[in-house]
The first five atom37 places (N, CA, C, CB, O) and aatype in JSON, in Angstrom:
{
  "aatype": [20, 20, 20, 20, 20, 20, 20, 20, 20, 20, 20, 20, 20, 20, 20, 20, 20, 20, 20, 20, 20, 20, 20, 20, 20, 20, 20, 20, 20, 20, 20, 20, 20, 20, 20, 20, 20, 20, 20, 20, 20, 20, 20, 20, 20, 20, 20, 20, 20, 20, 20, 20, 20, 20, 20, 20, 20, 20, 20, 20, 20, 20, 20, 20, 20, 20, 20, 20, 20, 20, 20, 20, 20, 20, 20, 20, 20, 20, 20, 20, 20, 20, 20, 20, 20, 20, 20, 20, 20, 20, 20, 20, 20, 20, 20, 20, 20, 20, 20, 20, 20, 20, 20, 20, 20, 20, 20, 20, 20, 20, 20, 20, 20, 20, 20, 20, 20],
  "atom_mask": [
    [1, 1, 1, 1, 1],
    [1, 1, 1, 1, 1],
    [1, 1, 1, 1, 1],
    [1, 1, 1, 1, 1],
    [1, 1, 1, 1, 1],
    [1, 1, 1, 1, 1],
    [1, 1, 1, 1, 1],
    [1, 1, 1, 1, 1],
    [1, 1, 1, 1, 1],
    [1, 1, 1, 1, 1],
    [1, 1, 1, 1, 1],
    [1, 1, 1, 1, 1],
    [1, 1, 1, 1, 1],
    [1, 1, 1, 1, 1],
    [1, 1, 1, 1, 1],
    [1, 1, 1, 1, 1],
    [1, 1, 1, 1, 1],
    [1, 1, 1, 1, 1],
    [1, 1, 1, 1, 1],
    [1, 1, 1, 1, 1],
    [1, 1, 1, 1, 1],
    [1, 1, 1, 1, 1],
    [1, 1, 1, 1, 1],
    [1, 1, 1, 1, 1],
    [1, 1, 1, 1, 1],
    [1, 1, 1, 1, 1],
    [1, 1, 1, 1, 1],
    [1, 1, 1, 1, 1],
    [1, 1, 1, 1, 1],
    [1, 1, 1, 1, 1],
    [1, 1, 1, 1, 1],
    [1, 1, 1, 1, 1],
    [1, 1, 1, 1, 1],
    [1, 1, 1, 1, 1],
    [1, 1, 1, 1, 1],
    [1, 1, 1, 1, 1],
    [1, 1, 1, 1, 1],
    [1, 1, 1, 1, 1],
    [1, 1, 1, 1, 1],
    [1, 1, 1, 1, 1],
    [1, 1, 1, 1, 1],
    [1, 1, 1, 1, 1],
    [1, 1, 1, 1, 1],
    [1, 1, 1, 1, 1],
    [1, 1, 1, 1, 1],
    [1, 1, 1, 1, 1],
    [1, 1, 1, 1, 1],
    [1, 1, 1, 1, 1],
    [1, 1, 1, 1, 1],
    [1, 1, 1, 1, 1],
    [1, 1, 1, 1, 1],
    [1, 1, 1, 1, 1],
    [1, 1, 1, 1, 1],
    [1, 1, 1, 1, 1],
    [1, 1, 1, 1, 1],
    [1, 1, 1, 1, 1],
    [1, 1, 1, 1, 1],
    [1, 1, 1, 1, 1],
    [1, 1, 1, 1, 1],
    [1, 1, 1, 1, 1],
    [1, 1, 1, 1, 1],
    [1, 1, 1, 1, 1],
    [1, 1, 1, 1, 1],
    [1, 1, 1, 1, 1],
    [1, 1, 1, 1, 1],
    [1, 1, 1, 1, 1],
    [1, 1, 1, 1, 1],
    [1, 1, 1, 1, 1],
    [1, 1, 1, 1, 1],
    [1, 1, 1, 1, 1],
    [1, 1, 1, 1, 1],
    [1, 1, 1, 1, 1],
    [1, 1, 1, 1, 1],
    [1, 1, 1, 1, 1],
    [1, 1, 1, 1, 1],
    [1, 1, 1, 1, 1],
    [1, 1, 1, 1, 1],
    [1, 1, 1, 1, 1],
    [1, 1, 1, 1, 1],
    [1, 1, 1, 1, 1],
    [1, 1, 1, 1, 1],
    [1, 1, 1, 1, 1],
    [1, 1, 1, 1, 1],
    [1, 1, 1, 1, 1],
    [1, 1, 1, 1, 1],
    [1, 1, 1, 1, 1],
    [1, 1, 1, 1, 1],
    [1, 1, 1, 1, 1],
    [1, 1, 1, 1, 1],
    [1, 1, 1, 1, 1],
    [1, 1, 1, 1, 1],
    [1, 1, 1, 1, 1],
    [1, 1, 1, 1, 1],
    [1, 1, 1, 1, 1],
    [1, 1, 1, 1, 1],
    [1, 1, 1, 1, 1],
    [1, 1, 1, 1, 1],
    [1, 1, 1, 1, 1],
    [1, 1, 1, 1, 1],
    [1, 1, 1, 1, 1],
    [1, 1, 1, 1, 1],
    [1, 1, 1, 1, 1],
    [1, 1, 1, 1, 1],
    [1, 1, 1, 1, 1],
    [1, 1, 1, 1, 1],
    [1, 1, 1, 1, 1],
    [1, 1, 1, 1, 1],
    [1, 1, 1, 1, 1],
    [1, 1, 1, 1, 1],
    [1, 1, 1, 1, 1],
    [1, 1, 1, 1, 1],
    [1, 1, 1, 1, 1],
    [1, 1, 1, 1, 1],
    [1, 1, 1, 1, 1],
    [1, 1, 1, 1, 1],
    [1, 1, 1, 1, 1],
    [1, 1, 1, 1, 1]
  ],
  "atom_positions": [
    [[0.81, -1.19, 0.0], [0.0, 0.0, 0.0], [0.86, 1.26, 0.0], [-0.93, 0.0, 1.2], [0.29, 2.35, -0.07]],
    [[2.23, 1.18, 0.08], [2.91, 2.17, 0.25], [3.46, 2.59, -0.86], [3.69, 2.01, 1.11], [3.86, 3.76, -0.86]],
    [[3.61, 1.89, -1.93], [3.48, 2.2, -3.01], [2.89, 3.34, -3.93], [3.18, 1.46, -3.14], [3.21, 4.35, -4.56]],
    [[1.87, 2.57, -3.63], [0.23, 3.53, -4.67], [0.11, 5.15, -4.02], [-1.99, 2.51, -4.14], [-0.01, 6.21, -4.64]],
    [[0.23, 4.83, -1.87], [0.03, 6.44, -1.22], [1.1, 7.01, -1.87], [0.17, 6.73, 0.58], [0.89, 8.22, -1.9]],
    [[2.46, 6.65, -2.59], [3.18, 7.62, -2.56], [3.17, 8.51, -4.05], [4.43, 7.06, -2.12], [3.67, 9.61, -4.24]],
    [[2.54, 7.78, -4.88], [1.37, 8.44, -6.13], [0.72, 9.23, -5.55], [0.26, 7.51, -6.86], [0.94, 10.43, -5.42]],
    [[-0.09, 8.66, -5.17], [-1.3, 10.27, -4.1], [-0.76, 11.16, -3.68], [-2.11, 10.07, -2.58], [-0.9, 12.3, -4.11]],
    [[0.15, 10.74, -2.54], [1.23, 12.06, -2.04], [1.27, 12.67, -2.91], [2.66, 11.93, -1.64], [0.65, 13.71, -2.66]],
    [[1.86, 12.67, -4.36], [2.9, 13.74, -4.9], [1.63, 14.29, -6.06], [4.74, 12.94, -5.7], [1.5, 15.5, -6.27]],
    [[0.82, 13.36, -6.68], [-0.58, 14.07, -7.52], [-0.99, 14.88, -6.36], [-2.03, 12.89, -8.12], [-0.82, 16.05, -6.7]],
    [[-1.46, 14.82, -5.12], [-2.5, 15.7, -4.08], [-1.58, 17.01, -3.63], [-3.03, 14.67, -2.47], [-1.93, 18.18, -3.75]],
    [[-0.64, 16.64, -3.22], [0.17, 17.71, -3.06], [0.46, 18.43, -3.81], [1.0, 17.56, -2.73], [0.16, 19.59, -3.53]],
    [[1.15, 18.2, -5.07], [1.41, 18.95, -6.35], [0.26, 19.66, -6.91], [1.9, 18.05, -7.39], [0.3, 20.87, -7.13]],
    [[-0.73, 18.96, -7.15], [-2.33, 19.74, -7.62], [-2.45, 20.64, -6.16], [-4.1, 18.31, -7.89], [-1.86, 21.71, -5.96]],
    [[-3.03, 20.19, -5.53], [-3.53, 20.91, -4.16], [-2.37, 22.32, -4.33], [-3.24, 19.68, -2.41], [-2.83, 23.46, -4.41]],
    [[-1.17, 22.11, -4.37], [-0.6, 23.72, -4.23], [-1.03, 24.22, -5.13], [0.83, 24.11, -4.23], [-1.45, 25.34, -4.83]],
    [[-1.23, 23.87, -6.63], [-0.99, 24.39, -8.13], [-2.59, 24.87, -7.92], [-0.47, 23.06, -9.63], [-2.66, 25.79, -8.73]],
    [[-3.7, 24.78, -7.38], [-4.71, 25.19, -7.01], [-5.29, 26.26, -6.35], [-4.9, 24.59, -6.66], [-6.32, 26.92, -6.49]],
    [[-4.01, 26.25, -5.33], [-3.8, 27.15, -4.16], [-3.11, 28.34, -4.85], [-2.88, 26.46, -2.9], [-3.44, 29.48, -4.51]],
    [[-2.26, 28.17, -5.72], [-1.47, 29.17, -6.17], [-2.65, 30.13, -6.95], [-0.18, 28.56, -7.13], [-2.97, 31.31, -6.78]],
    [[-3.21, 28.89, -8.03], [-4.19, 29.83, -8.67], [-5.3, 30.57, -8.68], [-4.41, 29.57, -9.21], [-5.89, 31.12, -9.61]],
    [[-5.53, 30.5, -7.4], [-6.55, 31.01, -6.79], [-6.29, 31.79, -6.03], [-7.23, 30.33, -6.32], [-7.17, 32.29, -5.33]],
    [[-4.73, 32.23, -5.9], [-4.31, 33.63, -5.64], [-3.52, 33.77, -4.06], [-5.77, 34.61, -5.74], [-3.13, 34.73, -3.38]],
    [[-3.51, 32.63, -3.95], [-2.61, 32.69, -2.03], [-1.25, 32.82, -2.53], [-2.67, 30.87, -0.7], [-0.86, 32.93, -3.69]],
    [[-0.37, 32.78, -1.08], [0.7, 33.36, -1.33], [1.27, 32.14, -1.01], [1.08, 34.63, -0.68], [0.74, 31.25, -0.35]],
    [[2.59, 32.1, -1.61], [3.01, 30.06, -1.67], [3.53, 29.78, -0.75], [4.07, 29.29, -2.76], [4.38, 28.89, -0.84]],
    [[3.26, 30.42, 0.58], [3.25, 29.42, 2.14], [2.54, 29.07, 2.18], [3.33, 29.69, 3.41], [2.63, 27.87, 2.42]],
    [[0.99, 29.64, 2.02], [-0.66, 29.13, 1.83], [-0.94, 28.06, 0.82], [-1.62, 30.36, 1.32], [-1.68, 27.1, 1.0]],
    [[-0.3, 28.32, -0.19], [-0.5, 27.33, -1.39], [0.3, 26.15, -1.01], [0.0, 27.91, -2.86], [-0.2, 25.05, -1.23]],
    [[1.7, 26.24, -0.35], [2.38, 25.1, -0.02], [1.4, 23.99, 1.25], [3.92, 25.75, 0.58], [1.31, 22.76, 1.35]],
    [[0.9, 24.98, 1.92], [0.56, 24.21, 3.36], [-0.63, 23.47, 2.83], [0.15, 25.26, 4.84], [-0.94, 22.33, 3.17]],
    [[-1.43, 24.42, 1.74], [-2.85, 23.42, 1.26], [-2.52, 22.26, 0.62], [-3.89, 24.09, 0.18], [-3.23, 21.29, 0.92]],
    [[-1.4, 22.03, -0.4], [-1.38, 21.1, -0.87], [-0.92, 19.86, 0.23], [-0.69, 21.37, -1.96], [-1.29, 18.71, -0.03]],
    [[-0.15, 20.13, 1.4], [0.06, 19.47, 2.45], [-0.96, 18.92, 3.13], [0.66, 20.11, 3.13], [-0.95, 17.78, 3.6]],
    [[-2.05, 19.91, 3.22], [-3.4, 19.25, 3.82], [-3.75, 18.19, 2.94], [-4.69, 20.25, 3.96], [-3.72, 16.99, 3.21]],
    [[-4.19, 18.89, 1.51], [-4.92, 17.93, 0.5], [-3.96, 16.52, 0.51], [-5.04, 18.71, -1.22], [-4.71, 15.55, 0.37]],
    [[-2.76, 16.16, 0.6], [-1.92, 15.09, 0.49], [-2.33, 14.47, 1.77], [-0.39, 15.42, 0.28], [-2.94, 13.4, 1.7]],
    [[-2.09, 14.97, 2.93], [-1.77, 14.15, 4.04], [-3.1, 14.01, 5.12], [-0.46, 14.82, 4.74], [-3.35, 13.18, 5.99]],
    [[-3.86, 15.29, 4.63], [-5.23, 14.67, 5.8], [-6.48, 13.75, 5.35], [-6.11, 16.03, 6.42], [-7.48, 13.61, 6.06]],
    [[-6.28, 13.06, 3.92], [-7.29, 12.52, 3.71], [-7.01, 11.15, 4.74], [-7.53, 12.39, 2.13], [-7.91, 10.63, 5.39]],
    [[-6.1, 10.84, 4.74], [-5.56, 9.65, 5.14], [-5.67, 9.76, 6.52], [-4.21, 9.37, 4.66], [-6.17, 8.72, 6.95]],
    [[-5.4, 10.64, 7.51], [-5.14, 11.25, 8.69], [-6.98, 10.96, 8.92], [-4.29, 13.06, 8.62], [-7.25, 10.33, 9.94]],
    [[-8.0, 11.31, 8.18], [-9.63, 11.22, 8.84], [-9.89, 9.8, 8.05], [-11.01, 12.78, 8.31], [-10.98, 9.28, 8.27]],
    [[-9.31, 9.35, 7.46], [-9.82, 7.91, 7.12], [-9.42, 6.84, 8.5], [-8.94, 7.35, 5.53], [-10.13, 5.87, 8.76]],
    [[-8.4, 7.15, 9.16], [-7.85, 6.89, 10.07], [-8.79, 7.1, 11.66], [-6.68, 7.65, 9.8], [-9.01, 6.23, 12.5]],
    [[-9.0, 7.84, 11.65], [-9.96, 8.43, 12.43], [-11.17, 8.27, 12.83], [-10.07, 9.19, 12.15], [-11.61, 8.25, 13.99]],
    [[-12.03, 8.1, 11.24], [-13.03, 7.43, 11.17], [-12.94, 5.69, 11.93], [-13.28, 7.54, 9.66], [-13.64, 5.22, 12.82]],
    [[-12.23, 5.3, 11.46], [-11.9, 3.65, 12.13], [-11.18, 3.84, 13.24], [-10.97, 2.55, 11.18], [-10.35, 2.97, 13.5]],
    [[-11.28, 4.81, 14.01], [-10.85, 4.36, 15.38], [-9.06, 4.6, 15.44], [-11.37, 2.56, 15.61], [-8.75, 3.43, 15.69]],
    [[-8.52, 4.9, 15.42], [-6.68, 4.48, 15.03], [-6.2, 5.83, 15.38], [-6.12, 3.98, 13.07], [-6.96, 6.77, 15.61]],
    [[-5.1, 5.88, 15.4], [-4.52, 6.83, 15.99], [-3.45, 6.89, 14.15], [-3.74, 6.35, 17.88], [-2.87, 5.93, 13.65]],
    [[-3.54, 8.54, 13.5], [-3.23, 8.34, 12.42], [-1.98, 8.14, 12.36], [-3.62, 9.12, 11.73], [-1.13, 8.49, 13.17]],
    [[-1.8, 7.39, 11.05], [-0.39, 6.68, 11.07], [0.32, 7.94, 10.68], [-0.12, 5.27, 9.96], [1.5, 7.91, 11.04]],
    [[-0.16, 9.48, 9.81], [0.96, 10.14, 9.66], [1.42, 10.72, 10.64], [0.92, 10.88, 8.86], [2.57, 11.17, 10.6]],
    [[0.61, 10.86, 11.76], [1.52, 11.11, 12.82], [1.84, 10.33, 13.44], [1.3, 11.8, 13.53], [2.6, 10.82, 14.28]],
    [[1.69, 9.07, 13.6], [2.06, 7.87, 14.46], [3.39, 7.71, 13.82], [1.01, 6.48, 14.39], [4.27, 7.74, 14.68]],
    [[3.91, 7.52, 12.47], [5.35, 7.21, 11.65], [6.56, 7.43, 11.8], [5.43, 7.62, 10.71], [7.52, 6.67, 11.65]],
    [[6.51, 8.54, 12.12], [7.35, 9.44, 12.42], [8.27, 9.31, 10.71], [8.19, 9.02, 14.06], [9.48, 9.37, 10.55]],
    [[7.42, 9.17, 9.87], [8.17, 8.98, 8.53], [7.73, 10.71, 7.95], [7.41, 7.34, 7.37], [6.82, 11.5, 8.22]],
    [[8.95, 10.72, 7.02], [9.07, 12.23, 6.53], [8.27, 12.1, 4.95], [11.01, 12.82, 6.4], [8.76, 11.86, 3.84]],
    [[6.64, 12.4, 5.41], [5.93, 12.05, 4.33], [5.47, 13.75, 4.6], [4.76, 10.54, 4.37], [6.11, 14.5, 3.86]],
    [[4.63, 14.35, 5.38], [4.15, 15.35, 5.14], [5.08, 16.79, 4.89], [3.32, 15.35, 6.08], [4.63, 17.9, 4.63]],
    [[6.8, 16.32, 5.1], [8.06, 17.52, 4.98], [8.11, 17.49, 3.77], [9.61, 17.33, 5.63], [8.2, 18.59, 3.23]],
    [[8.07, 15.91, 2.59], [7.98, 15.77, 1.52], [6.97, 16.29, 0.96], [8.11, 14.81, 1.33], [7.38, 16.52, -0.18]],
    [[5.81, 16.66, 1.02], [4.64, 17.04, 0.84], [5.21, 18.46, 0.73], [3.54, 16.64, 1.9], [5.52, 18.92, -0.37]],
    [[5.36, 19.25, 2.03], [5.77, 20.3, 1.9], [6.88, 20.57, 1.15], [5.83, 20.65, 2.85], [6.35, 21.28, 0.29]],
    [[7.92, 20.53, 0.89], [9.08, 20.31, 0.23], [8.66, 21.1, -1.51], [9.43, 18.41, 0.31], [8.93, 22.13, -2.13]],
    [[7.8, 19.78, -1.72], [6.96, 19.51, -3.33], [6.44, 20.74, -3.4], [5.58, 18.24, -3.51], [6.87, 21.42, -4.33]],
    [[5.65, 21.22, -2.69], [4.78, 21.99, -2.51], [5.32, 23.81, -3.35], [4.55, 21.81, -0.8], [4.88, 24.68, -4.09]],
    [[6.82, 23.37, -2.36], [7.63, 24.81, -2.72], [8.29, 24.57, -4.17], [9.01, 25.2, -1.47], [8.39, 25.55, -4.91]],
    [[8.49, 23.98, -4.38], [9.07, 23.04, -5.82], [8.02, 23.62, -7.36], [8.64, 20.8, -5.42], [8.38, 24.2, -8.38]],
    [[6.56, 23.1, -6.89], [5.79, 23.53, -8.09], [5.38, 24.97, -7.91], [4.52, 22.62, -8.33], [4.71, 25.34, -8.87]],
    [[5.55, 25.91, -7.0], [5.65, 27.07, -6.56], [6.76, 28.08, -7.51], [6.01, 26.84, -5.1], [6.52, 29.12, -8.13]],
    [[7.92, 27.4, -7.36], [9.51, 28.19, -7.67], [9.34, 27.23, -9.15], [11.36, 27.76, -6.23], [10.19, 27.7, -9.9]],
    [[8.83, 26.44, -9.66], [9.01, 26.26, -10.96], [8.31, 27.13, -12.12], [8.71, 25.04, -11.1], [8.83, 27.36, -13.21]],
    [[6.77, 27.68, -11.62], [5.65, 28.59, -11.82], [6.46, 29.72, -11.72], [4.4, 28.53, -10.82], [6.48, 30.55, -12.63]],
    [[7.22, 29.85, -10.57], [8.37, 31.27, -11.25], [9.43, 31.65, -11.84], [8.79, 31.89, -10.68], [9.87, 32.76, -12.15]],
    [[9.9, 30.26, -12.01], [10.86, 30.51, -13.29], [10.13, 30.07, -14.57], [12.3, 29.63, -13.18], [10.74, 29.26, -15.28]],
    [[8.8, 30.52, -15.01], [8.18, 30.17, -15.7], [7.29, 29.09, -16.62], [8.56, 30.52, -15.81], [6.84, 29.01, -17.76]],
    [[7.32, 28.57, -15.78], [6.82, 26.49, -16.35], [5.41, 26.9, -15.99], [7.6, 24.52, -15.04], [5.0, 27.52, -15.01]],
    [[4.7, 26.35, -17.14], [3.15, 26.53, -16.93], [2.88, 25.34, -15.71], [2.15, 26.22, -18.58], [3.61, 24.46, -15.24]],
    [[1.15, 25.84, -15.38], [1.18, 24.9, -14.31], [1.2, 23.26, -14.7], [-0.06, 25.23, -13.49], [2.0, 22.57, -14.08]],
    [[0.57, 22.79, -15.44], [0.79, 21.42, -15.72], [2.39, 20.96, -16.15], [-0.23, 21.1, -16.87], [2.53, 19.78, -16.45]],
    [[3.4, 21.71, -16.17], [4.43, 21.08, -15.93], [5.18, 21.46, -14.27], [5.28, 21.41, -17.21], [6.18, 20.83, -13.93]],
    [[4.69, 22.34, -13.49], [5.07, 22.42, -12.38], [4.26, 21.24, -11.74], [4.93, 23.76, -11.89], [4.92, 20.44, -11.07]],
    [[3.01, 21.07, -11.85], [2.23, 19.57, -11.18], [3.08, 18.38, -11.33], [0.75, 19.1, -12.0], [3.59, 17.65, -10.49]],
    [[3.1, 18.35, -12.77], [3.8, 16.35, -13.3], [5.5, 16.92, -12.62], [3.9, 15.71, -16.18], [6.09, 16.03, -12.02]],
    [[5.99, 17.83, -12.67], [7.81, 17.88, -12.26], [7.62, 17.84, -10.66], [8.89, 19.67, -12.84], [7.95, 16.81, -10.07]],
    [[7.1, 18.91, -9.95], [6.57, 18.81, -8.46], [6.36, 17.37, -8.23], [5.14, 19.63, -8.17], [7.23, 16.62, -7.8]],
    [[4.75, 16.93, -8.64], [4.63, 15.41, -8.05], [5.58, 14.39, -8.37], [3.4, 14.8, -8.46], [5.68, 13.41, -7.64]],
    [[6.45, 14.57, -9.6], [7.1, 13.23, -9.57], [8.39, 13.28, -8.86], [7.33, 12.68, -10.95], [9.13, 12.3, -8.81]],
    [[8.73, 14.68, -8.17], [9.73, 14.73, -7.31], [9.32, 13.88, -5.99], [10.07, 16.2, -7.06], [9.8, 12.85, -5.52]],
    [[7.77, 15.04, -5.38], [7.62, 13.82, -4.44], [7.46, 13.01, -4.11], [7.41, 13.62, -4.05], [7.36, 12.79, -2.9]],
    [[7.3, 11.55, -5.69], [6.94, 10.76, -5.44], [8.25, 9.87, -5.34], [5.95, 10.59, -6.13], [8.39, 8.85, -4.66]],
    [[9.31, 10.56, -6.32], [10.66, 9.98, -5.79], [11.11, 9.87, -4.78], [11.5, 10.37, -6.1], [11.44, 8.77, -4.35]],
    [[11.27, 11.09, -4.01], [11.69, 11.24, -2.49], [10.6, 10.38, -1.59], [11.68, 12.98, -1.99], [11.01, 9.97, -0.51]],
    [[9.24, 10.08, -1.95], [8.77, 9.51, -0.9], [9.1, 7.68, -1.0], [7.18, 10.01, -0.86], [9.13, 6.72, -0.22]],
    [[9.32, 7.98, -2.71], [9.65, 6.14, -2.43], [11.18, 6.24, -2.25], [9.22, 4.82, -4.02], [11.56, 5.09, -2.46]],
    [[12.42, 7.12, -1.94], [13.6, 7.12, -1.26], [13.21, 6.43, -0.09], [14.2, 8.45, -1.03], [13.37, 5.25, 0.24]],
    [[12.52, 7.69, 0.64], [12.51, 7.41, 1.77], [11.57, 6.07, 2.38], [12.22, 8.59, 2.24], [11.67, 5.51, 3.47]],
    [[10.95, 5.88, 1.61], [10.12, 3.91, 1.91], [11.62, 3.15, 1.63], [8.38, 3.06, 0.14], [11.74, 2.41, 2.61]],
    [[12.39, 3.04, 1.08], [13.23, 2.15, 0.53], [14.47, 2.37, 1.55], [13.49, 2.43, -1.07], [14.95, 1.28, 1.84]],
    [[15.12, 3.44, 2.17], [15.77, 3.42, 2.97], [15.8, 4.19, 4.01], [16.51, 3.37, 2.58], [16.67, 4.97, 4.4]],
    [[13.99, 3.74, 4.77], [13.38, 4.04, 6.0], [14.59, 5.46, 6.78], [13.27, 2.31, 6.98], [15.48, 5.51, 7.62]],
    [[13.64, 6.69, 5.55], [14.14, 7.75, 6.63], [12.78, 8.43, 7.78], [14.87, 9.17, 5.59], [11.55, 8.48, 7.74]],
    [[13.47, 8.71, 8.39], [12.44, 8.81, 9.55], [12.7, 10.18, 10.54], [12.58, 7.36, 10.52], [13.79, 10.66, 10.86]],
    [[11.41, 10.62, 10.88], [11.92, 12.03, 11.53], [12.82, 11.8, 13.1], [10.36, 13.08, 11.85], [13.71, 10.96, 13.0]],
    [[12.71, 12.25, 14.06], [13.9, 12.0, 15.25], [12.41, 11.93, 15.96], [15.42, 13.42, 15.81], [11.59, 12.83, 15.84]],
    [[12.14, 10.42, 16.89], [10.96, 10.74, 17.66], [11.77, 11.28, 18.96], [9.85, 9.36, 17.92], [12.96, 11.41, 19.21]],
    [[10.04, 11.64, 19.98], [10.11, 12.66, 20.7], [9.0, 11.63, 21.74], [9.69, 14.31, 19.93], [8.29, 10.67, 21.46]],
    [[9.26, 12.32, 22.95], [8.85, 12.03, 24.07], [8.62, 12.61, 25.09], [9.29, 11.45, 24.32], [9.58, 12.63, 25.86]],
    [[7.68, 13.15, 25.46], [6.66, 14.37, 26.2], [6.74, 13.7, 27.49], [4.83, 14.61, 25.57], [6.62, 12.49, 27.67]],
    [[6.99, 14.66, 28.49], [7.0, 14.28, 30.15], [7.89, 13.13, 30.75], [5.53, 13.82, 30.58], [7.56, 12.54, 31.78]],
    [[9.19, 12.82, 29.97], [10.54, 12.82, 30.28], [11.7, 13.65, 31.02], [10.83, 12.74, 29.42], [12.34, 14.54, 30.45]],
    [[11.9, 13.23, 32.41], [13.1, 13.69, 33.11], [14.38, 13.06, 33.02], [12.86, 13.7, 34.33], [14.27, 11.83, 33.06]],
    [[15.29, 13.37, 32.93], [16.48, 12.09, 33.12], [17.29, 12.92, 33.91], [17.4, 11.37, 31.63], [18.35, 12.5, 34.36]]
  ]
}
């Protein structure tokens, strides 16, 4: 299944900014929407069934990739690439980096709340 999400990732993210852009936000806004559109469908499907969501449960660098992409089809739109080549160049970046990172499990630094040592 990790496969196919990492198609979604980089189509939802890549569209979702290229959407955001064109509808006139400024590409922190456009970056963060396409971050939503990528990473919270999955996050309330999760939810719905009870689970605690795996993108935050992972601690895998799927939604930095998201964001990442996000700025990518942003800065390609300004060095002039219409949007359907900032979407297909954007998403297939993140879909590289997200199957990097499936293939040699990078992972964010977990953390642990109400620890003394």
């Amino acid at each position: 299944m990790a496969w196919p999400d990492a198609v979604g990732l980089g189509l939802f993210a890549a569209s979702g900014t290229q959407i955001a852009l064109a509808e006139g936000h400024s590409p922190l806004i456009a970056t963060l929407m396409g971050v939503v559109t990528a990473a919270f469908g999955g996050m309330i499907r999760d939810i719905l069934v009870n689970e605690v969501p795996w993108v935050v449960n992972s601690y895998q660098v799927y939604a930095l990739i998201a964001f990442l992409g996000g700025w990518l089809v942003w800065g390609l739109g300004e060095l002039g690439a219409g949007p359907l080549v900032s979407v297909l160049l954007g998403a297939g970046a993140i879909v590289l980096f997200r199957v990097l990172a499936i293939i040699f499990d990078w992972r964010l630094p977990a953390w642990r709340l109400g620890t003394s040592d």
